[in-house]
PDB file of N, CA, C, O and CB in Angstrom:
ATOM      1  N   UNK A   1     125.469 -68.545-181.281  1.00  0.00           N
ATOM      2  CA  UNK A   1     126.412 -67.524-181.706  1.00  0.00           C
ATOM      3  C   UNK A   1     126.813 -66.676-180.501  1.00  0.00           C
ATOM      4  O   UNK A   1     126.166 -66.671-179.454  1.00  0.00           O
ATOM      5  CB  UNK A   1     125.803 -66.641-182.826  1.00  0.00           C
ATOM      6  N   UNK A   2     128.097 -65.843-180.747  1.00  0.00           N
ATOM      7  CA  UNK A   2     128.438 -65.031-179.431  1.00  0.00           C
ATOM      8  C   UNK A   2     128.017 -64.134-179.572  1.00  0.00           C
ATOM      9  O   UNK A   2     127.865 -63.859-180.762  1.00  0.00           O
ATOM     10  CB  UNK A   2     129.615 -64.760-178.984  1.00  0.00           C
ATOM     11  N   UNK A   3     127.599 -63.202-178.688  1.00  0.00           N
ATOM     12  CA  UNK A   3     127.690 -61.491-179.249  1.00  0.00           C
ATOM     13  C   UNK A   3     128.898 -60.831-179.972  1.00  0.00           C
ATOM     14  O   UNK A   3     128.811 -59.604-179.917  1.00  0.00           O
ATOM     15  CB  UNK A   3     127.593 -60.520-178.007  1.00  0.00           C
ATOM     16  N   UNK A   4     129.576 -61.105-180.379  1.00  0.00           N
ATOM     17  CA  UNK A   4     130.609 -60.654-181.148  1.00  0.00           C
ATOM     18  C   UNK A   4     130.190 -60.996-182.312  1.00  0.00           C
ATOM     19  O   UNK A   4     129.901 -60.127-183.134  1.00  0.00           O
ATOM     20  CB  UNK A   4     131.881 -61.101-180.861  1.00  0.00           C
ATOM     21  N   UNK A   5     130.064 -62.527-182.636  1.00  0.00           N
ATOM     22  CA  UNK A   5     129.465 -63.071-183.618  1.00  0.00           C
ATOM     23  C   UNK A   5     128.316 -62.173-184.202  1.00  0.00           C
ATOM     24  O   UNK A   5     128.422 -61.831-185.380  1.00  0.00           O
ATOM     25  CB  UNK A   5     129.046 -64.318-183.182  1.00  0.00           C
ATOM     26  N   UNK A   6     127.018 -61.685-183.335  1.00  0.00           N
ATOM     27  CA  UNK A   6     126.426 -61.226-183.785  1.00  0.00           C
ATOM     28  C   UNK A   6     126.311 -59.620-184.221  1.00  0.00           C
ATOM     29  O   UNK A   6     125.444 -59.019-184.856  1.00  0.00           O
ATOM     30  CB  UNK A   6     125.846 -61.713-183.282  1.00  0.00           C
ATOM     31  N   UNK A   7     127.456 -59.222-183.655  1.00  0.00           N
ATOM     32  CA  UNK A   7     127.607 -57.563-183.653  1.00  0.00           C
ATOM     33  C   UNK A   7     127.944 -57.723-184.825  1.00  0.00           C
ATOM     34  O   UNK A   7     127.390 -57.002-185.654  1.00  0.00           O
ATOM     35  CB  UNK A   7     128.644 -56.638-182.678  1.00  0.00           C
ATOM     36  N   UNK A   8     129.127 -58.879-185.368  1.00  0.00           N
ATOM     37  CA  UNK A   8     129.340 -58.521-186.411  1.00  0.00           C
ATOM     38  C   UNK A   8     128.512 -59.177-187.644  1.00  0.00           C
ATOM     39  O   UNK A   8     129.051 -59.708-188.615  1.00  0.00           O
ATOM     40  CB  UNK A   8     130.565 -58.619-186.428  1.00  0.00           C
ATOM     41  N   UNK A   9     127.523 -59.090-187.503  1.00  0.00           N
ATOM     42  CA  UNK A   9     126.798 -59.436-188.178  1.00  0.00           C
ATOM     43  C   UNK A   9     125.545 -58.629-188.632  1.00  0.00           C
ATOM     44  O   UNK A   9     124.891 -58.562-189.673  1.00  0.00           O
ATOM     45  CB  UNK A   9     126.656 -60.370-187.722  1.00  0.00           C
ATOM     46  N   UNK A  10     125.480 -57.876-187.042  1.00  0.00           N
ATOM     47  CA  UNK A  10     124.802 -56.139-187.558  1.00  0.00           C
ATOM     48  C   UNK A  10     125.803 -55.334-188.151  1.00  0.00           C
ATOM     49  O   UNK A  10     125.303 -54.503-188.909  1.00  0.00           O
ATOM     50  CB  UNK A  10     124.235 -55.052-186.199  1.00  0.00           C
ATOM     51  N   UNK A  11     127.089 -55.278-188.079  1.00  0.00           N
ATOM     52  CA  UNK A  11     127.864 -54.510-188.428  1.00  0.00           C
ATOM     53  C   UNK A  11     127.981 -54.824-190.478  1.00  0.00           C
ATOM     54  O   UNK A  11     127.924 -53.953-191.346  1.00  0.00           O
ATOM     55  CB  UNK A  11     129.223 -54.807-187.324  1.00  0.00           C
ATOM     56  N   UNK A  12     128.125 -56.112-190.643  1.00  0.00           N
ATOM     57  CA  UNK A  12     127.609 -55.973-192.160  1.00  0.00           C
ATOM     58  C   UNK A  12     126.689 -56.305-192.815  1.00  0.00           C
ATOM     59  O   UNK A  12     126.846 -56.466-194.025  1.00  0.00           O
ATOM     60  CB  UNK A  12     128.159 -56.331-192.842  1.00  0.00           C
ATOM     61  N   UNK A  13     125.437 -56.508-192.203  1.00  0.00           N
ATOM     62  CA  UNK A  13     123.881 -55.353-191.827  1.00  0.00           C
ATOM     63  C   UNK A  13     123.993 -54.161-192.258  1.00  0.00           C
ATOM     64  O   UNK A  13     123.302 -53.956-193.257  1.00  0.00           O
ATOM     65  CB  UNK A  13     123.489 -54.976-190.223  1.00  0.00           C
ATOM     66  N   UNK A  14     124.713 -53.115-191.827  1.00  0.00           N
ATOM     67  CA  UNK A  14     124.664 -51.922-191.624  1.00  0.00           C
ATOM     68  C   UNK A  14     125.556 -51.157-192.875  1.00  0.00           C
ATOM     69  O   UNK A  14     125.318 -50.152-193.545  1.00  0.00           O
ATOM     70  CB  UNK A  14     125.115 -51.728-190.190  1.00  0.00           C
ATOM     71  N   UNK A  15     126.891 -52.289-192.859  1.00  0.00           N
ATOM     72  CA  UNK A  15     127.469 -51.652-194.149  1.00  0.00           C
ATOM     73  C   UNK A  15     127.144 -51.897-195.635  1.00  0.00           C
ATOM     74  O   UNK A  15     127.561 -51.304-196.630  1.00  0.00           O
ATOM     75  CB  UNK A  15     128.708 -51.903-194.116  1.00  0.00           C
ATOM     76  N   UNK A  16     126.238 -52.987-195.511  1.00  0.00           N
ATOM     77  CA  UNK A  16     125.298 -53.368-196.802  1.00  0.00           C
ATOM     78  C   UNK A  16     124.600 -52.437-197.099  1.00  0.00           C
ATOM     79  O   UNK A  16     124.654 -51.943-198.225  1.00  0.00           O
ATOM     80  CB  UNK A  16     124.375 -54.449-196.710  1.00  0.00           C
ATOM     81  N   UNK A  17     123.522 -51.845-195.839  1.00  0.00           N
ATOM     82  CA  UNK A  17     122.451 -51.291-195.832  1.00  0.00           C
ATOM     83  C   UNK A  17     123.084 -49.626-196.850  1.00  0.00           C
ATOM     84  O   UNK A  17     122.746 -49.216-197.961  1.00  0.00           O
ATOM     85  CB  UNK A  17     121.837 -51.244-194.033  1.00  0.00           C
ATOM     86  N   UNK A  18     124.155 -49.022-195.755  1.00  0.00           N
ATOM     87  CA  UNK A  18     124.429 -48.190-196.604  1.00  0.00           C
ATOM     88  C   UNK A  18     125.280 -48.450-197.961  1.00  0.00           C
ATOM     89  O   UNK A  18     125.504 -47.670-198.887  1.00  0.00           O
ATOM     90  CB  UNK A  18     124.911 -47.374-195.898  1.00  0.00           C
ATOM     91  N   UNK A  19     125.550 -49.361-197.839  1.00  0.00           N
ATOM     92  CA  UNK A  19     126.239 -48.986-199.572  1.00  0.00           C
ATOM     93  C   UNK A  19     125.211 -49.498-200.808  1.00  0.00           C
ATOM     94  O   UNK A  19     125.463 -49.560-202.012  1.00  0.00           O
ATOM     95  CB  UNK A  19     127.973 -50.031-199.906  1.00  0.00           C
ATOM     96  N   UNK A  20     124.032 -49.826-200.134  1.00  0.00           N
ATOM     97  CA  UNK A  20     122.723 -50.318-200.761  1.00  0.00           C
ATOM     98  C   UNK A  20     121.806 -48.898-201.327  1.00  0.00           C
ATOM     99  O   UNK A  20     121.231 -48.599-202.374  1.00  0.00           O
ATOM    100  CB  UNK A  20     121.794 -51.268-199.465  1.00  0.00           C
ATOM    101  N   UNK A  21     122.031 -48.266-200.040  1.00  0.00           N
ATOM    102  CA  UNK A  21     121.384 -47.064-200.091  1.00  0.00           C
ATOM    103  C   UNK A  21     122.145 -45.801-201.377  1.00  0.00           C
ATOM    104  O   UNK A  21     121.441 -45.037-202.037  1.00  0.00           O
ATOM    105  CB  UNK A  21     121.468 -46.556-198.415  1.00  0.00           C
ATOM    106  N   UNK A  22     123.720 -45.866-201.473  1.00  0.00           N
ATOM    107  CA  UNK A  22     124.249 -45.357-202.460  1.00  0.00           C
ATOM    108  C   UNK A  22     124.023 -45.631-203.558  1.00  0.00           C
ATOM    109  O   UNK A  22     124.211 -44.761-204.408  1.00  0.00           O
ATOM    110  CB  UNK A  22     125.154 -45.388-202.408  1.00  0.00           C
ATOM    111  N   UNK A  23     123.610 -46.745-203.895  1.00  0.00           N
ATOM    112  CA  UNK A  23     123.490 -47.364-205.176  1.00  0.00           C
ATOM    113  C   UNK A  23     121.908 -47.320-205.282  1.00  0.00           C
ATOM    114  O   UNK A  23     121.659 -47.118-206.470  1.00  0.00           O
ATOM    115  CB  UNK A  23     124.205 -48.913-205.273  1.00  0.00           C
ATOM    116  N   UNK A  24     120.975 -47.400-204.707  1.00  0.00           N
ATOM    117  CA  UNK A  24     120.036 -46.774-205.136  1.00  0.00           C
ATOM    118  C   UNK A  24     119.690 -45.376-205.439  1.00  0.00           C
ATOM    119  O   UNK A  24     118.572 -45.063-205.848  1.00  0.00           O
ATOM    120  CB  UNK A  24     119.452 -47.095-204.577  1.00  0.00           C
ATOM    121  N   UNK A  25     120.807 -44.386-205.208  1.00  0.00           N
ATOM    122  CA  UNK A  25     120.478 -42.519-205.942  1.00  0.00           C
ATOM    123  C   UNK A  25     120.854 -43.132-207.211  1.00  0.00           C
ATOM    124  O   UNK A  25     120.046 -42.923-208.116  1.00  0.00           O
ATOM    125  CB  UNK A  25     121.732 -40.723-205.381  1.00  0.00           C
ATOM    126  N   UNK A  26     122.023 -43.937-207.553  1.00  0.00           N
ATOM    127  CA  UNK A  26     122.229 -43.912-208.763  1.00  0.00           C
ATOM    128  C   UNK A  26     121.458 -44.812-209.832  1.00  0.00           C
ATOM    129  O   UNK A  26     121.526 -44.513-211.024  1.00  0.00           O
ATOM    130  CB  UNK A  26     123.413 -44.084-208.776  1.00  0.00           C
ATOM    131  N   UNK A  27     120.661 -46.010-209.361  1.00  0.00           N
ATOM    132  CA  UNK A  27     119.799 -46.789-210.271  1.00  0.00           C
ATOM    133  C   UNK A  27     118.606 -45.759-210.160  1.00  0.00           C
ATOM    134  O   UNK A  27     117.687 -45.999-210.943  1.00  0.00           O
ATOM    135  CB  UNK A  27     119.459 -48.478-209.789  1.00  0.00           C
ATOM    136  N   UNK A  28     118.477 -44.916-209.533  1.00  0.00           N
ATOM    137  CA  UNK A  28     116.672 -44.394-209.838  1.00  0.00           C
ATOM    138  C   UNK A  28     116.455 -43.741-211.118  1.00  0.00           C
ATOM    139  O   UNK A  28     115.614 -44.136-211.924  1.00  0.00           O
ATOM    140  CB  UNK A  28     116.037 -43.142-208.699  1.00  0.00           C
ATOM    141  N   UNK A  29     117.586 -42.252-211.392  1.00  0.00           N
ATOM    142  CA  UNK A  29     118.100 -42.042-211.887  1.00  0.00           C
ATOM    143  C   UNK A  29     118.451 -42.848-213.777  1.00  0.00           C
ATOM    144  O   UNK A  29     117.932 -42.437-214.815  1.00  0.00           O
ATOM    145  CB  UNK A  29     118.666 -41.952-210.861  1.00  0.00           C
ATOM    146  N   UNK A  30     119.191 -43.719-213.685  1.00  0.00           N
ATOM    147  CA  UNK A  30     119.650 -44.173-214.604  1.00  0.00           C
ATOM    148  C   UNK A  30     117.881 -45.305-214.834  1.00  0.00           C
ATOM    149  O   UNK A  30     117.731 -45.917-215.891  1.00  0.00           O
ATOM    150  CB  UNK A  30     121.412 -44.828-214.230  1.00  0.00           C
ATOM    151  N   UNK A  31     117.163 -45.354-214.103  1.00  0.00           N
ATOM    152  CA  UNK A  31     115.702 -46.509-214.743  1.00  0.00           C
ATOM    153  C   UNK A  31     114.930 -44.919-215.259  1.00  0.00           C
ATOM    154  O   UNK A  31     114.181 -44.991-216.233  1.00  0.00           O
ATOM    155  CB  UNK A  31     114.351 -47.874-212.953  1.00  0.00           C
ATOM    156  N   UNK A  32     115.090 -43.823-214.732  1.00  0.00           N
ATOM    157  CA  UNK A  32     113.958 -42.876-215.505  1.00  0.00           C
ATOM    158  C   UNK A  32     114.596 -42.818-216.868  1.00  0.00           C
ATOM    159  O   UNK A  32     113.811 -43.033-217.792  1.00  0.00           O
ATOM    160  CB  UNK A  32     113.696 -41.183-214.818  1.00  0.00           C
ATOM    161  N   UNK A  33     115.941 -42.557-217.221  1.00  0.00           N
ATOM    162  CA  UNK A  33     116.478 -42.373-218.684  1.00  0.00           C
ATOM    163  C   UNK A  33     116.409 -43.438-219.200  1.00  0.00           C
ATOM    164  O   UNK A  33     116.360 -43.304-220.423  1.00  0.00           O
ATOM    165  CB  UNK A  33     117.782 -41.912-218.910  1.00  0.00           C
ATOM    166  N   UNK A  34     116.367 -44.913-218.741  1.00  0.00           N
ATOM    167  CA  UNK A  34     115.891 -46.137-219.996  1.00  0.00           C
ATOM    168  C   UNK A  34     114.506 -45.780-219.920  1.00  0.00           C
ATOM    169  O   UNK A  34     113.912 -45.927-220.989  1.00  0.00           O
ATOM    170  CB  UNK A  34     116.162 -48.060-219.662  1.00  0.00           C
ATOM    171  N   UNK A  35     113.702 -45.278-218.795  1.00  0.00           N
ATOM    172  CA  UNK A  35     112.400 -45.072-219.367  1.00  0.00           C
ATOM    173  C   UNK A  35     111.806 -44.359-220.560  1.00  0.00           C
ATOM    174  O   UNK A  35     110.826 -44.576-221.273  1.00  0.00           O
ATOM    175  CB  UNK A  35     111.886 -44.634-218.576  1.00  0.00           C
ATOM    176  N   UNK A  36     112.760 -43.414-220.527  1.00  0.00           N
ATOM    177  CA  UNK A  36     112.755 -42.574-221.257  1.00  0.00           C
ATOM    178  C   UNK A  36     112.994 -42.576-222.823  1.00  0.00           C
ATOM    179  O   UNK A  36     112.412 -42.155-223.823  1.00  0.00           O
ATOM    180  CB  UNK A  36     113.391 -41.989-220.708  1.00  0.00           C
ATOM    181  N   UNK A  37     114.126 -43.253-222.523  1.00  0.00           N
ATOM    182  CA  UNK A  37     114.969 -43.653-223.973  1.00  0.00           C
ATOM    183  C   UNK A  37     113.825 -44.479-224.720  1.00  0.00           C
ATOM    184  O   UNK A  37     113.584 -44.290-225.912  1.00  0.00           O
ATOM    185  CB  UNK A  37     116.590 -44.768-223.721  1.00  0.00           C
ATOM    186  N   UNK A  38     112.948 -45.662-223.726  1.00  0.00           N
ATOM    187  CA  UNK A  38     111.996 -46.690-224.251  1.00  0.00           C
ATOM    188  C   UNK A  38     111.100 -46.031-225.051  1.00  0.00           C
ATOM    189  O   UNK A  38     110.749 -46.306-226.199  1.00  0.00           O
ATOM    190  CB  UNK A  38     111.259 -47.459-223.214  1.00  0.00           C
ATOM    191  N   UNK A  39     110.612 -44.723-224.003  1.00  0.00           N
ATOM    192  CA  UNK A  39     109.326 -44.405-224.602  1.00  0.00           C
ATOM    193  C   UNK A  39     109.505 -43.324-226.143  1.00  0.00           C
ATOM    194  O   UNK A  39     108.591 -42.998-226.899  1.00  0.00           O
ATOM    195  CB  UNK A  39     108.406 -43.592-223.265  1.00  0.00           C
ATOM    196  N   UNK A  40     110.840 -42.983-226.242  1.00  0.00           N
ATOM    197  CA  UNK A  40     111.098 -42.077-227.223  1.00  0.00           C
ATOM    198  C   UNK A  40     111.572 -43.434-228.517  1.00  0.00           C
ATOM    199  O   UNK A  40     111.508 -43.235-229.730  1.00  0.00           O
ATOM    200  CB  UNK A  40     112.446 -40.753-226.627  1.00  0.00           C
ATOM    201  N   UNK A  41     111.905 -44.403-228.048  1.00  0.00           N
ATOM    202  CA  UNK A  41     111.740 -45.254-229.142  1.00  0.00           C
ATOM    203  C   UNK A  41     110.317 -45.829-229.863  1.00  0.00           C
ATOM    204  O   UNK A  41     110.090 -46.056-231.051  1.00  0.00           O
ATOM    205  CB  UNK A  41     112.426 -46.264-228.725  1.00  0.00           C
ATOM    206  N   UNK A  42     109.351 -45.991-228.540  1.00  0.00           N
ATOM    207  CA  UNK A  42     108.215 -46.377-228.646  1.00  0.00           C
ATOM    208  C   UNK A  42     107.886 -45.724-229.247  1.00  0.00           C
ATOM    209  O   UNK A  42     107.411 -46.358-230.189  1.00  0.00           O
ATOM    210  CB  UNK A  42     107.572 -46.571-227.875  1.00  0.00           C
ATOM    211  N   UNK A  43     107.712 -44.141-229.506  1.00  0.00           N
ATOM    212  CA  UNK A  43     106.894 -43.198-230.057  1.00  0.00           C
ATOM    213  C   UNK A  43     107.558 -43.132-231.533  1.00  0.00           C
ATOM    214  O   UNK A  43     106.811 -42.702-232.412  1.00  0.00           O
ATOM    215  CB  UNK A  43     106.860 -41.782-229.176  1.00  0.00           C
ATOM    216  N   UNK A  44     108.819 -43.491-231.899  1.00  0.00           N
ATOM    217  CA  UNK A  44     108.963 -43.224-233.440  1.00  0.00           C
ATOM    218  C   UNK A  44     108.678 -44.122-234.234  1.00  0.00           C
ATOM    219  O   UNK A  44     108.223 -43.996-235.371  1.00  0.00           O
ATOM    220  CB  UNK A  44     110.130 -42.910-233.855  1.00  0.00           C
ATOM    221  N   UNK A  45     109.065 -45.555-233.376  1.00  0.00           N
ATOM    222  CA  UNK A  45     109.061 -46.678-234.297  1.00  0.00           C
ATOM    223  C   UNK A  45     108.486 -47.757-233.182  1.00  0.00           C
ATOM    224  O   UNK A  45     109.276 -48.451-232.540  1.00  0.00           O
ATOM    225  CB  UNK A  45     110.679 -47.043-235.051  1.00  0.00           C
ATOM    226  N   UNK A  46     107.414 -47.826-233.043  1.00  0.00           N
ATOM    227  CA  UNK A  46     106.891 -48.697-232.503  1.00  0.00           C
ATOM    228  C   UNK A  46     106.595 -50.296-232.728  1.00  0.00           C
ATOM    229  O   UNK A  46     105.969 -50.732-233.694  1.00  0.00           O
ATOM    230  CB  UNK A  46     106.137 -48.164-232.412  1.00  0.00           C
ATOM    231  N   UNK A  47     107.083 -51.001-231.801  1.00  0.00           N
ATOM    232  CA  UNK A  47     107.029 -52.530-232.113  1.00  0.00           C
ATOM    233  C   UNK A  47     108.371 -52.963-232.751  1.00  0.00           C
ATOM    234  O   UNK A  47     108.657 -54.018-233.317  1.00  0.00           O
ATOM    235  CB  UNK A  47     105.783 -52.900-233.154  1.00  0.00           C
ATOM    236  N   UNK A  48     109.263 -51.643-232.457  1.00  0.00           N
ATOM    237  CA  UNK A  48     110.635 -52.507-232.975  1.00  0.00           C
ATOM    238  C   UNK A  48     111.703 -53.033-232.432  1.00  0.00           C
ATOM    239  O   UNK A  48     112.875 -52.913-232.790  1.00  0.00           O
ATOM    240  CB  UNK A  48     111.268 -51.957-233.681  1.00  0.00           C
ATOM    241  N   UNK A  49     111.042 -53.908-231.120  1.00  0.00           N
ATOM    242  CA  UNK A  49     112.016 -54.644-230.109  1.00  0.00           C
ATOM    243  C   UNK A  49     111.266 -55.229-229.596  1.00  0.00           C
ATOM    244  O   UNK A  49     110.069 -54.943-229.637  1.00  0.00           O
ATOM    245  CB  UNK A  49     112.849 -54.012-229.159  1.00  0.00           C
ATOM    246  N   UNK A  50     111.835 -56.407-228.843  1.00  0.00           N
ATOM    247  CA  UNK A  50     110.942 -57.260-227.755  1.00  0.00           C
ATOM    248  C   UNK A  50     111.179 -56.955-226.179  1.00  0.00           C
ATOM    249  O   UNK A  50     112.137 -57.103-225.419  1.00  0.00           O
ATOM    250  CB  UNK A  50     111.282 -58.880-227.948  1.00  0.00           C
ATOM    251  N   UNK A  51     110.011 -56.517-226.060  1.00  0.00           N
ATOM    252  CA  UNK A  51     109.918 -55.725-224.154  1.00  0.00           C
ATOM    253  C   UNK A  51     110.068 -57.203-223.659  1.00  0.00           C
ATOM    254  O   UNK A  51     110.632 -57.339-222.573  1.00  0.00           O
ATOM    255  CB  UNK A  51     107.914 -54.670-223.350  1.00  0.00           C
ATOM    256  N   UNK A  52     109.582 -58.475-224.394  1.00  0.00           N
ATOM    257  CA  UNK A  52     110.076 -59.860-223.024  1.00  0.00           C
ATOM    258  C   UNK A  52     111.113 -60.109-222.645  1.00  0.00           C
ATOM    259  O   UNK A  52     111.332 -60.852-221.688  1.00  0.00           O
ATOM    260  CB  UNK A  52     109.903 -61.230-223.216  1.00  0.00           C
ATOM    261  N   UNK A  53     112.482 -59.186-223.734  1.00  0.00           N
ATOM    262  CA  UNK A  53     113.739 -59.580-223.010  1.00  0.00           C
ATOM    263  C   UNK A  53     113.893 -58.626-222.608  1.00  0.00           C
ATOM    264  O   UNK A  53     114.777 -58.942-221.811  1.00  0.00           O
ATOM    265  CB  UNK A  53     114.865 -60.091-223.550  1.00  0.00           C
ATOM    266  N   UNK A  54     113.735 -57.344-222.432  1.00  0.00           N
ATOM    267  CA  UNK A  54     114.065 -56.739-221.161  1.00  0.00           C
ATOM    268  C   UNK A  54     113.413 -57.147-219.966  1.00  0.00           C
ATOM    269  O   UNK A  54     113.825 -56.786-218.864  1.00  0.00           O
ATOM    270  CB  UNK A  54     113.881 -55.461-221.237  1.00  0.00           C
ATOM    271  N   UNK A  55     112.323 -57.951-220.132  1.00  0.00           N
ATOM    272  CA  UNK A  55     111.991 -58.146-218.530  1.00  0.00           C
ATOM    273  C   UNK A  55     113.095 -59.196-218.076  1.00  0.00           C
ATOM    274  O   UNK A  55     113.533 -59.185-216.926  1.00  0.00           O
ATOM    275  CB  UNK A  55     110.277 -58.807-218.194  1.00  0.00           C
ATOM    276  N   UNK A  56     113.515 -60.088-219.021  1.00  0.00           N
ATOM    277  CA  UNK A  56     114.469 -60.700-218.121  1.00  0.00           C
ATOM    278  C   UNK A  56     115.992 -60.209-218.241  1.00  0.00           C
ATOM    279  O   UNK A  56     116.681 -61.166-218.593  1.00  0.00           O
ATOM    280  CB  UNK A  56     114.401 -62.178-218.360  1.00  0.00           C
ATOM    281  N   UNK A  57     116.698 -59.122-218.080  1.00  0.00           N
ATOM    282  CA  UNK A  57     117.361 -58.787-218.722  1.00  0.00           C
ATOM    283  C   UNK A  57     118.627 -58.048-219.784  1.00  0.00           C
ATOM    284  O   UNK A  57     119.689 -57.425-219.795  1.00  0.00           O
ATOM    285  CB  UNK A  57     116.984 -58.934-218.551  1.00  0.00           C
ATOM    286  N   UNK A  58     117.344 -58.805-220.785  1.00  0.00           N
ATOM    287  CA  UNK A  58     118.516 -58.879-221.999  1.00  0.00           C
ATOM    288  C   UNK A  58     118.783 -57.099-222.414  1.00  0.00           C
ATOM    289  O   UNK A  58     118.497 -56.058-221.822  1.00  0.00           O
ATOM    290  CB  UNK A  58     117.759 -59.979-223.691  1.00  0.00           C
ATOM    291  N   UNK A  59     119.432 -57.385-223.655  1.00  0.00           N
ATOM    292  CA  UNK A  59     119.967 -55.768-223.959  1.00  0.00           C
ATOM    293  C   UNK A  59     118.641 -55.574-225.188  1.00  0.00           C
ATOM    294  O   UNK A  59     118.064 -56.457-225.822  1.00  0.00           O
ATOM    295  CB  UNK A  59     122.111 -55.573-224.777  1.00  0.00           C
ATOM    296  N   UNK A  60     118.488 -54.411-225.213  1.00  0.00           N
ATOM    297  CA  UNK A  60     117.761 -53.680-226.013  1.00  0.00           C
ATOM    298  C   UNK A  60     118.163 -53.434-227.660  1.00  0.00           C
ATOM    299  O   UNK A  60     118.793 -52.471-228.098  1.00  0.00           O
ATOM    300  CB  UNK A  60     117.718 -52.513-225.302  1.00  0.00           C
ATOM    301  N   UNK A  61     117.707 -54.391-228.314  1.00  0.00           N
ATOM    302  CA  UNK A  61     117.966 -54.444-229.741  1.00  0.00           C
ATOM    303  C   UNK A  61     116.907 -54.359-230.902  1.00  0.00           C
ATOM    304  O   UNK A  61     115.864 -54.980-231.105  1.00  0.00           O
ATOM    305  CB  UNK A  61     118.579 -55.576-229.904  1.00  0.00           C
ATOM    306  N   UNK A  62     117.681 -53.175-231.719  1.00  0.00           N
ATOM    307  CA  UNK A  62     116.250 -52.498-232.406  1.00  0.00           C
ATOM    308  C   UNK A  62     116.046 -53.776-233.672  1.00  0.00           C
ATOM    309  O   UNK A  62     117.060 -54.403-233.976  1.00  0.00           O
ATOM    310  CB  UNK A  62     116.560 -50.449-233.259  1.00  0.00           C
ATOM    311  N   UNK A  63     114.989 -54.051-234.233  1.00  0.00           N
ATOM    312  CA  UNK A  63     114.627 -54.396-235.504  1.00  0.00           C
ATOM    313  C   UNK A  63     114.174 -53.368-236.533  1.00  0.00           C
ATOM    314  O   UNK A  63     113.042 -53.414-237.014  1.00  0.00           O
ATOM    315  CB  UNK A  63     113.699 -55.265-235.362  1.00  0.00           C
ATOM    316  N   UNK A  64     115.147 -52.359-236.894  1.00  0.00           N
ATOM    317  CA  UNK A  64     114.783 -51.272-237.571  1.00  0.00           C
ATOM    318  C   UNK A  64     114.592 -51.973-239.466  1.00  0.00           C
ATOM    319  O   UNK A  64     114.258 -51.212-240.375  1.00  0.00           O
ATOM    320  CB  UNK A  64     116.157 -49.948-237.200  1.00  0.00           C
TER     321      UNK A  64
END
């Protein structure tokens, strides 16, 4: 590769890195309120969804 080649290759390195970094203020954020949301479901009605598809995942659907 040339050095050009590779500059630009730190260069979107670098613009990944930060627009990686933006988007992690906003997922931290938005995983404490599904935490949240989980555990306030957990506590009323417990056992009324399957946590295996959120691990891969799926959407959150009650069996009320």
């Amino acid at each position: 590769m040339t050095d050009d080649e590779l500059r630009a290759l730190a260069a979107e390195y670098n613009r990944l890195q930060k627009d990686g970094a933006a988007l992690w203020e906003q997922l931290e954020p938005m995983a404490e309120r599904m935490k949240k949301i989980r555990q306030t479901i957990d506590a009323e009605r417990p056992n009324c969804y399957d946590e295996i598809v959120l691990l891969f995942g799926g959407e959150l659907e009650l069996e009320l």
